[in-house]
N, C-alpha and C positions, 0 to 999 in steps of 0.2 A: 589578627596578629596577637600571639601570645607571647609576654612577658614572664621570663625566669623572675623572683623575687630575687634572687641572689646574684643576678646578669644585671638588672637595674641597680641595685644599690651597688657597686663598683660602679657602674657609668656614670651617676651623681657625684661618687665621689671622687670621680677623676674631671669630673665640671666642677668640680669646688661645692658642692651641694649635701648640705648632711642634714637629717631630719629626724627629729625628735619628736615620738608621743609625750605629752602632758598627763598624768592621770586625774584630770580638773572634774569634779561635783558638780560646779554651776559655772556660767560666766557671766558673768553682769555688766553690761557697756552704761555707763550713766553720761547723756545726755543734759543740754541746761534744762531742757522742760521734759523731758521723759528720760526710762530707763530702759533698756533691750535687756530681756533674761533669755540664756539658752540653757534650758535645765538637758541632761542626758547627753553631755556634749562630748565629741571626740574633738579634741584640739593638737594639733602637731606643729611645731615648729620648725623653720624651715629655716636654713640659713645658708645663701646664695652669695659667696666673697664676702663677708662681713657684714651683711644686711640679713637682720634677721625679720620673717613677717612669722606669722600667725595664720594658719588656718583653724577655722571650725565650724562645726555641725552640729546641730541636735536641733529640739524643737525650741520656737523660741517665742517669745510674747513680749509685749511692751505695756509700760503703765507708768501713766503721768505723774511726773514728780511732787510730791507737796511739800511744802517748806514751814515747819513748823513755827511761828514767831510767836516771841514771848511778849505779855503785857510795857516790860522794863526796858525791853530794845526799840515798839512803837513810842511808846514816852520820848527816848532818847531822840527819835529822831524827830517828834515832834518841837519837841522844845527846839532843836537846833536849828528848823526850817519854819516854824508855824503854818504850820500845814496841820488839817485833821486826821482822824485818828485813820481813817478809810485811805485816806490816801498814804499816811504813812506807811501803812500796814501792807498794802499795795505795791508800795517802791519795793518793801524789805521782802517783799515773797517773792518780786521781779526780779530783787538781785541777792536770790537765795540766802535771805538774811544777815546779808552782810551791810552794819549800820553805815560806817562811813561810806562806801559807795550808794545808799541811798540818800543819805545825806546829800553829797554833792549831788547827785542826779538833780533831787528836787531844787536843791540851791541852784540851779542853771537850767531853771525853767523859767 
């Protein structure tokens, strides 16, 4: 069965349905411990009664996140927990460098 381009879009838009190309480069979904890249993407927007979703395509690859931590933020949370520097360093890549949640993490161990 063939579809008019111009026979379909009328019919969406008498279902409430209107949809939008994006002209998007890259799409990056970032993950807590990895990232989804879909480079060569076609992305269209879809909006269905006030819910808009998102499709898209192209190729896509994944690679695991690392979290850079600085010498002055392991200190930080050493001192507040006395915990060593391995484990400090550990909590703050687990909670993507963010001192005070590793802080208490390790303080309610």
């Amino acid at each position: 069965m063939n579809f008019n381009p111009r026979d379909m879009a009328k019919a969406m838009k008498r279902l409430g349905i209107s949809q939008q190309e994006i002209p998007a480069q890259e799409v990056i979904i970032r993950c807590e411990d990895k990232e989804i890249i879909i480079t060569n993407p076609s992305v269209t927007k879809v909006n269905l009664m006030g819910q808009d979703t998102l499709q898209i395509t192209g190729t896509m690859t994944e690679r695991m996140r690392t979290v850079a931590v600085n010498a002055d933020d392991i200190h930080a949370v050493m001192e507040q927990t006395t915990c060593d520097e391995k484990t400090a360093k550990e909590a703050l890549e687990r909670n993507n460098g963010d001192i005070a949640k590793s802080i208490l993490e390790l303080s309610t161990q």
